[in-house]
TIMAR-973394 format. One record per residue (C-alpha): residue number from 1; residue in three letters; x, y, z. Coordinates in steps of 0.001 Angstrom, whole numbers, plus 500000, padded with zeros to 6 digits. Layout:
N
+------+------+--------+--------+--------+
| resi | resn |     c1 |     c2 |     c3 |
+------+------+--------+--------+--------+
|  NUM |  ALA |      X |      Y |      Z |
...
+------+------+--------+--------+--------+
//
This chain:
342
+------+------+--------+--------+--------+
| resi | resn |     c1 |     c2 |     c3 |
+------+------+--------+--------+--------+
|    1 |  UNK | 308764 | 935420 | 415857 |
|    2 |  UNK | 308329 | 938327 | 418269 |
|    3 |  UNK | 308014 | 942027 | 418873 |
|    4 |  UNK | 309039 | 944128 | 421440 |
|    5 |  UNK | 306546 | 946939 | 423275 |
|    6 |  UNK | 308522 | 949157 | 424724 |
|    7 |  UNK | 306811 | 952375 | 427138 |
|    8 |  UNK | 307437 | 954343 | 430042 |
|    9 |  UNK | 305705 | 954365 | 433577 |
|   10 |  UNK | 303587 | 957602 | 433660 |
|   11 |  UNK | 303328 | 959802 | 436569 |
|   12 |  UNK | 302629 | 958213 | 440199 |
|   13 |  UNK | 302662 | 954062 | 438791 |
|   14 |  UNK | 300835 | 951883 | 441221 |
|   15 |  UNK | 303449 | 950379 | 443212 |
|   16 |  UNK | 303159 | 947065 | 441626 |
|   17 |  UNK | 304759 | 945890 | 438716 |
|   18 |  UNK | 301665 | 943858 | 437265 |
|   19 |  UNK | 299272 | 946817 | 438562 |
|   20 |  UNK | 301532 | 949130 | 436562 |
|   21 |  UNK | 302021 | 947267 | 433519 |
|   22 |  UNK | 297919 | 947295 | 433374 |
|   23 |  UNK | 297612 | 950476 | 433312 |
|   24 |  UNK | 300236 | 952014 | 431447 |
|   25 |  UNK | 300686 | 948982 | 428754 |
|   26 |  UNK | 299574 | 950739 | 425043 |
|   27 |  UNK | 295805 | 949558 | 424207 |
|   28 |  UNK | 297390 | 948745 | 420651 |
|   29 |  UNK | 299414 | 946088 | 422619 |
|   30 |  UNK | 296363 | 943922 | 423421 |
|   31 |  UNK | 297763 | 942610 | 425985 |
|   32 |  UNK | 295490 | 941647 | 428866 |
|   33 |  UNK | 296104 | 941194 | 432677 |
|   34 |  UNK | 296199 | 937552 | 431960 |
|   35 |  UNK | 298413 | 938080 | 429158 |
|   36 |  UNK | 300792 | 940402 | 431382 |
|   37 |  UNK | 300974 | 937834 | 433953 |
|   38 |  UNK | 301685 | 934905 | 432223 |
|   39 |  UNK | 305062 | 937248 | 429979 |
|   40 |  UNK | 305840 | 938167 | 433417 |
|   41 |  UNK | 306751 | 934815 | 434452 |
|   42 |  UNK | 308324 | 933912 | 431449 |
|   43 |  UNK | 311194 | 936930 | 432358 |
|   44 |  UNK | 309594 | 938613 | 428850 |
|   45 |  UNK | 309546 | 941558 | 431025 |
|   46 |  UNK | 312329 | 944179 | 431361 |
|   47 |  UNK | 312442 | 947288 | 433569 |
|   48 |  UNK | 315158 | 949649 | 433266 |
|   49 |  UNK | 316733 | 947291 | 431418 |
|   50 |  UNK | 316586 | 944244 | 433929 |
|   51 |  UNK | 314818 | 941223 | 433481 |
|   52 |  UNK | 311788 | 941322 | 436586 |
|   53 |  UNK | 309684 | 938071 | 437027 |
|   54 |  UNK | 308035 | 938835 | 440578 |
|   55 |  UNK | 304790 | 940915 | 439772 |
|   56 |  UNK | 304972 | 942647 | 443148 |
|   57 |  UNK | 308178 | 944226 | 442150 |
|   58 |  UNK | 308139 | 948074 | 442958 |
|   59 |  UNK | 308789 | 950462 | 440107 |
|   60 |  UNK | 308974 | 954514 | 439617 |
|   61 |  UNK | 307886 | 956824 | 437308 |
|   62 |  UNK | 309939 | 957103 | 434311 |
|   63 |  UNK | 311574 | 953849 | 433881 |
|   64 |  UNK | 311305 | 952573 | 430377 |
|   65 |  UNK | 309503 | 948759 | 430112 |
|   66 |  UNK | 310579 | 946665 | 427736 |
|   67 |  UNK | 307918 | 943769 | 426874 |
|   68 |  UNK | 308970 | 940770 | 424406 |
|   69 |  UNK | 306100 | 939257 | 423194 |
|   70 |  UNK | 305776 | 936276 | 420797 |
|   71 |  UNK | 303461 | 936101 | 418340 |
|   72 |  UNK | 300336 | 933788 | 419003 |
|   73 |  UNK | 301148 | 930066 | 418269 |
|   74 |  UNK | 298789 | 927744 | 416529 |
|   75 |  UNK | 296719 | 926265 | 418623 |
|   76 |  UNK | 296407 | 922230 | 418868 |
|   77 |  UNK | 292512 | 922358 | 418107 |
|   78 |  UNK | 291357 | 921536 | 414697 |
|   79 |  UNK | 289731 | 923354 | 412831 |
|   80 |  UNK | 286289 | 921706 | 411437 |
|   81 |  UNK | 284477 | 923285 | 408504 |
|   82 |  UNK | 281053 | 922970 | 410303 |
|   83 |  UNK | 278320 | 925264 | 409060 |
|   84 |  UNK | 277564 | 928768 | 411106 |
|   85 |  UNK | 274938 | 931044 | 412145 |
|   86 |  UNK | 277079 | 934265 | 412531 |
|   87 |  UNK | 274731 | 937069 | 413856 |
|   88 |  UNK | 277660 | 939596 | 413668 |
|   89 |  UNK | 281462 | 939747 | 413178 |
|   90 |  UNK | 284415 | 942398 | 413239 |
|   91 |  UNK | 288360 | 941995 | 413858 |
|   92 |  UNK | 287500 | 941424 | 417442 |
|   93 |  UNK | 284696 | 939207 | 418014 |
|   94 |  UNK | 282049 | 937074 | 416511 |
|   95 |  UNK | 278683 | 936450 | 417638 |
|   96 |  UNK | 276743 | 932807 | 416312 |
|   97 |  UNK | 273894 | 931684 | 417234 |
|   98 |  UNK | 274613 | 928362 | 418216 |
|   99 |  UNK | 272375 | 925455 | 417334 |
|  100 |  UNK | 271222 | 922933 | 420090 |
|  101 |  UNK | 273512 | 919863 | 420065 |
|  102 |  UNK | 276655 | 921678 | 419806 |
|  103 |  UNK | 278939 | 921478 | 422353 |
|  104 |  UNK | 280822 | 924929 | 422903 |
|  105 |  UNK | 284732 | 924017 | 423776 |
|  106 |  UNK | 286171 | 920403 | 422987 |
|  107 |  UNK | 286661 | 918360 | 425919 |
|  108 |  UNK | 287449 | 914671 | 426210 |
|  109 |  UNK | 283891 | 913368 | 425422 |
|  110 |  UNK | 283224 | 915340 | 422439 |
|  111 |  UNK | 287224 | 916223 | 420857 |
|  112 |  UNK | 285448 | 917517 | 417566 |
|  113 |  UNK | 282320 | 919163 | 416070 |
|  114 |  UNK | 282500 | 921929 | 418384 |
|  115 |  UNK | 281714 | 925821 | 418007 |
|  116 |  UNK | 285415 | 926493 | 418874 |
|  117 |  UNK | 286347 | 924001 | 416145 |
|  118 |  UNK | 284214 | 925651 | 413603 |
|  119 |  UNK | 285727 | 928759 | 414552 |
|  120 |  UNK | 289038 | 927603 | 413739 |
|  121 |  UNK | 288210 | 927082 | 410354 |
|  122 |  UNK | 285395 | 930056 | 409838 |
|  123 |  UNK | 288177 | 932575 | 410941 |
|  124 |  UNK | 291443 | 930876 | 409898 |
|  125 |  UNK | 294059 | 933807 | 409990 |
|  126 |  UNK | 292266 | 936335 | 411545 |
|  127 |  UNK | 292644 | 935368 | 415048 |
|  128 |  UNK | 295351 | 937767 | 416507 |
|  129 |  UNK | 295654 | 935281 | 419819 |
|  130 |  UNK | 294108 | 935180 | 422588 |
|  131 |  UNK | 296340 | 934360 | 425760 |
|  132 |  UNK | 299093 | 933963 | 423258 |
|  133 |  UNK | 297368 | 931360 | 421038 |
|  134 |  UNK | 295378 | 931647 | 417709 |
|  135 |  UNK | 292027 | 930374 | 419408 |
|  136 |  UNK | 288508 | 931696 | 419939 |
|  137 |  UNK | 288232 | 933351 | 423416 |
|  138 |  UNK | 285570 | 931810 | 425144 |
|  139 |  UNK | 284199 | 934123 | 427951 |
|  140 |  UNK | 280423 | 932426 | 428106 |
|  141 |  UNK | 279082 | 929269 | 427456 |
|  142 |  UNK | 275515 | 927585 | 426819 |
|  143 |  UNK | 274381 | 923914 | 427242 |
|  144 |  UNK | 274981 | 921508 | 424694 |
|  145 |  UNK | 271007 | 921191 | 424093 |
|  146 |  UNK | 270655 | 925033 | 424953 |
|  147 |  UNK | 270226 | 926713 | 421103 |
|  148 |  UNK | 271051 | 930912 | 420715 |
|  149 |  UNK | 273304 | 932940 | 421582 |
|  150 |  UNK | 277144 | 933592 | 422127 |
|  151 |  UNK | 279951 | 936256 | 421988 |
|  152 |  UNK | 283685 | 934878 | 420988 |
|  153 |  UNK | 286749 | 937150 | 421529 |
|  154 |  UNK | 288939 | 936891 | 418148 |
|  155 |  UNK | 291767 | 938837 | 420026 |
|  156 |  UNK | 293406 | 939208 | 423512 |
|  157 |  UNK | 291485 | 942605 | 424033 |
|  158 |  UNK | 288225 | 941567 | 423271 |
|  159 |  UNK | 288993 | 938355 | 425604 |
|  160 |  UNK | 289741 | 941088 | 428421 |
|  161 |  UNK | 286568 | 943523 | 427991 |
|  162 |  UNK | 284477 | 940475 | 427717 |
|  163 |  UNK | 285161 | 938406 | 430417 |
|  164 |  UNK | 285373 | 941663 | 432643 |
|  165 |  UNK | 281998 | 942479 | 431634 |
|  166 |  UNK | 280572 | 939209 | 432396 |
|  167 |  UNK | 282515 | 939417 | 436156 |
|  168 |  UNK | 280652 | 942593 | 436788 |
|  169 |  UNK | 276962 | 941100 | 435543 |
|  170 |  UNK | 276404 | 944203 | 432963 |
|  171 |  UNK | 275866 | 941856 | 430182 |
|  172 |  UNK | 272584 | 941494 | 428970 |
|  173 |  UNK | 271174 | 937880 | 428785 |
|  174 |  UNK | 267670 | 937091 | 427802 |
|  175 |  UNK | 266126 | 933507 | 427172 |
|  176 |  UNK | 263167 | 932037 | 425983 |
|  177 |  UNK | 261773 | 928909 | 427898 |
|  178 |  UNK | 258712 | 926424 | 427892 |
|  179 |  UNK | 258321 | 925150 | 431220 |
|  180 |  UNK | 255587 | 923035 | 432985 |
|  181 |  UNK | 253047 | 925231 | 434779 |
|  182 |  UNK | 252624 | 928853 | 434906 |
|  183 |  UNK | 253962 | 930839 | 437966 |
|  184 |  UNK | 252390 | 932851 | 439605 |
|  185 |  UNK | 252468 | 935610 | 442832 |
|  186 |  UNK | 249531 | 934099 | 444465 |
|  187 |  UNK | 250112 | 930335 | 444051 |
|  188 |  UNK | 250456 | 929836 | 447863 |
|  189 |  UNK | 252934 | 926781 | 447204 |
|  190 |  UNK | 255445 | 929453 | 445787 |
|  191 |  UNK | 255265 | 931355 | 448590 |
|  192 |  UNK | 256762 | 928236 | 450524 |
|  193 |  UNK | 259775 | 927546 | 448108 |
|  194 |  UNK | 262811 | 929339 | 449773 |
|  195 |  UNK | 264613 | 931370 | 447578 |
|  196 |  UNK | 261492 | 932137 | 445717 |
|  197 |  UNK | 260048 | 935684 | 445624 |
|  198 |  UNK | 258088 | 937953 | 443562 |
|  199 |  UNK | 258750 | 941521 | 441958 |
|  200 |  UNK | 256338 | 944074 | 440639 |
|  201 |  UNK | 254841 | 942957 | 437494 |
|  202 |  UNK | 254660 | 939480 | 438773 |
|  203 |  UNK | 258032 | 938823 | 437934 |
|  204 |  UNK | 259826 | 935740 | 439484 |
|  205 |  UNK | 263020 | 935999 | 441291 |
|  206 |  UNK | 265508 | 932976 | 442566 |
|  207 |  UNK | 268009 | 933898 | 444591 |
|  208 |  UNK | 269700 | 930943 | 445608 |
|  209 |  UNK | 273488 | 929219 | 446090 |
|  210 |  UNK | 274513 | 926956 | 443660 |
|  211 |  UNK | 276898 | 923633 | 443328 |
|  212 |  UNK | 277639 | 920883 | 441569 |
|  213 |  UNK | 275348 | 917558 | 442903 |
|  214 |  UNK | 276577 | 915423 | 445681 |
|  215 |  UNK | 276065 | 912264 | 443702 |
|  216 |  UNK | 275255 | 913308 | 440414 |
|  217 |  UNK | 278415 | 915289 | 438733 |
|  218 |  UNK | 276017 | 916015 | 435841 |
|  219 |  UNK | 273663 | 917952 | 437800 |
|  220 |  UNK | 273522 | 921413 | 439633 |
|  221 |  UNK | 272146 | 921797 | 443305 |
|  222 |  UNK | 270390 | 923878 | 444873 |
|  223 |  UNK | 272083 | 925017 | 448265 |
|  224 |  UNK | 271536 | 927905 | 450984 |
|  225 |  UNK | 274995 | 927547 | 452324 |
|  226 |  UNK | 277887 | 927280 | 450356 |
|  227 |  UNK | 278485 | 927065 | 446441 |
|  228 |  UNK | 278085 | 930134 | 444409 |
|  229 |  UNK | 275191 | 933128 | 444454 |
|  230 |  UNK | 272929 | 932321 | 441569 |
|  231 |  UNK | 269898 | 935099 | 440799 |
|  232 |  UNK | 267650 | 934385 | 438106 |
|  233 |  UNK | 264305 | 936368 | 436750 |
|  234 |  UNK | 261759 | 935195 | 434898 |
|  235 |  UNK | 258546 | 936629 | 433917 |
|  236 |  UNK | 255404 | 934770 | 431975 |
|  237 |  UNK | 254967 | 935676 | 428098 |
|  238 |  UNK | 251937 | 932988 | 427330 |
|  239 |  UNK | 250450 | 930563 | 428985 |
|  240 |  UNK | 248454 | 927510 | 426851 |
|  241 |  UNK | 246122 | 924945 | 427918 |
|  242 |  UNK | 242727 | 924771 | 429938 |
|  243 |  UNK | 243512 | 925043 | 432535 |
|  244 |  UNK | 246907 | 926164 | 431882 |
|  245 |  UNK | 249545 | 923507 | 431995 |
|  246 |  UNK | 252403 | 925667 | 430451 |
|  247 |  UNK | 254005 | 928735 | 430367 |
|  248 |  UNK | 256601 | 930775 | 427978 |
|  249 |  UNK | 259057 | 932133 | 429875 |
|  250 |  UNK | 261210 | 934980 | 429344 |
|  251 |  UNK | 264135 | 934369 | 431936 |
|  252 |  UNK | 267225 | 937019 | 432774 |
|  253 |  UNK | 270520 | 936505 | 434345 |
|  254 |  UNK | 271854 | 938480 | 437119 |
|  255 |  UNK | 274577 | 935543 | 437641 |
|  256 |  UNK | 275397 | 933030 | 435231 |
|  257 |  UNK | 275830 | 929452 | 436702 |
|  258 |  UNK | 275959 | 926600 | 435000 |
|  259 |  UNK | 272608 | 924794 | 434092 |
|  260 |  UNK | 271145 | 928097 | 436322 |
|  261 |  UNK | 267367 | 928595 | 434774 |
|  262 |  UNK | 267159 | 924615 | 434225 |
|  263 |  UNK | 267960 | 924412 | 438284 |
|  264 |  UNK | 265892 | 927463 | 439498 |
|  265 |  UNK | 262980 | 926567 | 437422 |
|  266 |  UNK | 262914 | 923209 | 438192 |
|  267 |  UNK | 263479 | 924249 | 442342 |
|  268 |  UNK | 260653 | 926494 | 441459 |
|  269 |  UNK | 258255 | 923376 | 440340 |
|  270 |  UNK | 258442 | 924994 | 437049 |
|  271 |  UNK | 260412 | 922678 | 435129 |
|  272 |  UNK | 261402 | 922945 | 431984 |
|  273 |  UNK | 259816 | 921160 | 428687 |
|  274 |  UNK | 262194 | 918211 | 427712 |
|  275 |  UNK | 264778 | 918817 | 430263 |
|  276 |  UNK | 266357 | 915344 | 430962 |
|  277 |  UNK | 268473 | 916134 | 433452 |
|  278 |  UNK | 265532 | 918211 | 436185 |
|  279 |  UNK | 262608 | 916163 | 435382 |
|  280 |  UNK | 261375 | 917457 | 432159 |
|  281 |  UNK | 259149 | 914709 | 431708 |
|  282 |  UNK | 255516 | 915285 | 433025 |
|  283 |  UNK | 252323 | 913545 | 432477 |
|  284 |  UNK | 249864 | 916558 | 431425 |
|  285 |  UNK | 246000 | 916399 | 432475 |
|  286 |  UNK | 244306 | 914744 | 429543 |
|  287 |  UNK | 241785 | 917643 | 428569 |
|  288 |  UNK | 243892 | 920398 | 429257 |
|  289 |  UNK | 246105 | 920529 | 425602 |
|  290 |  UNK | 244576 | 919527 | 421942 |
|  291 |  UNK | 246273 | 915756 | 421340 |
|  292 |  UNK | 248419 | 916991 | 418953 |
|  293 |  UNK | 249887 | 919448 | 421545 |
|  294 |  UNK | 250709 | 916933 | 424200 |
|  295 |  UNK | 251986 | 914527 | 421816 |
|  296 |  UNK | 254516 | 917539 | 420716 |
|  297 |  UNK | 255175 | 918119 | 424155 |
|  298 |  UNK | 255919 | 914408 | 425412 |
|  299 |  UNK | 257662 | 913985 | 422244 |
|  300 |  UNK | 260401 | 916941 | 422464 |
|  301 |  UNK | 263503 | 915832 | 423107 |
|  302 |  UNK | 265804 | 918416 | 424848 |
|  303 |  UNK | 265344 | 920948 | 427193 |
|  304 |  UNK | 262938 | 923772 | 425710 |
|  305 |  UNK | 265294 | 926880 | 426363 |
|  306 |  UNK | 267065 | 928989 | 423638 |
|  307 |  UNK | 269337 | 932097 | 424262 |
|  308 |  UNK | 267372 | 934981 | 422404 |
|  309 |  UNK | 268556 | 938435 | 423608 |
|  310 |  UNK | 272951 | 939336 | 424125 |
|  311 |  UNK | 273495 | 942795 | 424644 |
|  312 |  UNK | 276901 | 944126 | 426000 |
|  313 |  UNK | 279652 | 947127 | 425300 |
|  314 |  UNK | 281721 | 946743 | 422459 |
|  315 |  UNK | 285392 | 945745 | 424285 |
|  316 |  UNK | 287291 | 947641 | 421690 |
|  317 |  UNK | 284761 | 950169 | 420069 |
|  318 |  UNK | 282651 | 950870 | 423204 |
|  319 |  UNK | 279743 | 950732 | 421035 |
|  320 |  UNK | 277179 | 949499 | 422861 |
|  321 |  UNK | 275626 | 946545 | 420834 |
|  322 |  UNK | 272519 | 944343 | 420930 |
|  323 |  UNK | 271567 | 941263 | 419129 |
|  324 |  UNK | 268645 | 938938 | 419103 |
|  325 |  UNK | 268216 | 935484 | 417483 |
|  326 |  UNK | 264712 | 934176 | 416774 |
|  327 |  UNK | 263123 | 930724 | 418123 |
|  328 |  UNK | 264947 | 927641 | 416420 |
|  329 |  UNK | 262512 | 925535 | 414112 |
|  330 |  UNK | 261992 | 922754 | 416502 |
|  331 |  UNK | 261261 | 925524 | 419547 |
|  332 |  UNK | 258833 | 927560 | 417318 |
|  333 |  UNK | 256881 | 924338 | 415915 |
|  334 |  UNK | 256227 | 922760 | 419273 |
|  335 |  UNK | 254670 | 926596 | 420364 |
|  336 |  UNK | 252444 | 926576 | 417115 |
|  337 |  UNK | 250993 | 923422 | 418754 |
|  338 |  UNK | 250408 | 924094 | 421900 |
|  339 |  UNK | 248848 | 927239 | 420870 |
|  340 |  UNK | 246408 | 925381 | 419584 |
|  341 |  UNK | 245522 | 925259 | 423287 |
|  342 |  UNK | 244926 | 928766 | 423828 |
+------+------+--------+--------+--------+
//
């Protein structure tokens, strides 16, 4: 099964075919640049009547375009009926918050029990395709252990005004984290961590590179030459313990690496609670949390960090939109205890 969208180049095209087929291509299409590219190739493409597969081909204003495009096949992922937290849903997107030990996207260590294959089965027929396949479009991702949090494209356009708004940095990202310590603008041994700096308001800021371990392909590096930019911000909410010993974070992405705030916080000395990848095991000062608090925090068992703010533009509507998930059980308990600290 197909359809055909058929239009004509508009006054003064770029002089590219793809470039022009971006433009000009009716929004009711939904067909992204990806999208474009890949029909391109495929000779699905016909200007003036003529089949064109190079996407530097020139074209004119006038000529009529003539796209074939299938209809989204079914995609090879199953489709689990695993329970959902969906914050918010429409014919183009969903947003869940996503429980810690869920891995986002199958891969070969964990082919099922996925959000994407929960997806599959929570929206069935109402995926219009994304990159010519009924699947989720996944333009973000959180850590397996990492709880909050995500938008999914249900269609090609969505796919497209999400992932270009995540390219850009406009979308807004806000987590919650426990870490070890509370930063702070005069702790002299912050001033000495490169990359480290403070703001107005005593607001942290890392600005470092980032790139997958030399020797550990599970872990992220810090690096000052090479890799990828990686900014993070994080300001302190509460601190417990006498003296204090921890700090809530609140923690915002200008860049989003993978394992970023785990990395910078841990570069920072700041560590996070239960983190078992950057040392989120520490031995607290005996007198400085209730018992009951530092059993809770010796005792939690993955990295204290949950995705509680996503605010972006609405890729279809251009609604601007904001959502906010509260702290999971396990999160909030452990911070009822080691308020008991003060």
């Amino acid at each position: 099964m197909h359809r055909t969208v058929t239009f004509v180049f508009g006054e003064a095209p770029p002089p590219r075919l793809d470039k022009a087929l971006a433009r000009d291509v009716p929004e009711e299409a939904n067909l992204s640049r990806t999208r474009l590219a890949k029909l391109i190739e495929r000779g699905a493409v016909m200007v003036s009547g003529q089949v064109v597969r190079d996407p530097r081909s020139k074209v004119a204003e006038g000529q009529v375009v003539e796209i074939g495009v299938e209809e989204a096949e079914e995609s090879h992922i199953q489709a689990e009926a695993v329970a959902l937290d969906i914050v918010f849903e429409d014919d183009d997107l969903v947003v869940v918050n996503k429980p810690s030990g869920m891995v986002v996207h199958p891969a070969p260590g964990t082919p099922s029990g996925t959000l994407v294959n929960a997806l599959m089965a929570h929206c069935g027929d109402n995926l219009s395709g994304v990159g010519g396949m009924k699947r989720p479009g996944i333009v973000h991702r959180i850590d397996k252990e990492t709880s909050g949090l995500l938008v999914v494209a249900k269609s090609d356009a969505a796919h497209h005004g999400l992932a270009k708004q995540f390219e850009k940095h406009t979308v807004e990202r806000y987590y919650k984290a426990l870490v070890y310590g509370v930063p702070d603008a005069n702790d002299p041994r912050l001033r000495g961590v490169k990359g480290a700096s403070f703001e107005a308001g005593n607001i942290l800021k890392l600005t470092t590179q980032l790139a997958r371990h030399k020797t550990d392909r599970q872990r992220q590096a810090v690096l000052f030459a090479g890799g990828r930019h990686a900014v993070t911000r994080a300001r302190t909410v509460e601190r417990f313990g006498t003296p204090p010993v921890l700090a809530l974070m609140e923690c915002w992405l200008e860049t989003g690496r993978t394992h970023q705030i785990r990395v910078h916080m841990a570069h920072a000395g700041h560590g996070l609670v239960g983190d078992p990848t950057y040392g989120g095991r520490r031995k607290l000062p005996k007198a400085a949390l209730p018992e009951i608090a530092a059993e809770a925090v010796k005792a939690f068992d993955r990295q204290a960090l949950h995705a509680a703010v996503l605010g972006f533009d609405h890729p279809v509507t251009g609604e601007v939109v904001r959502f906010e998930a509260p702290l999971p059980q396990d999160m909030a308990d452990l911070l009822d205890k080691v308020r008991l600290a003060g």
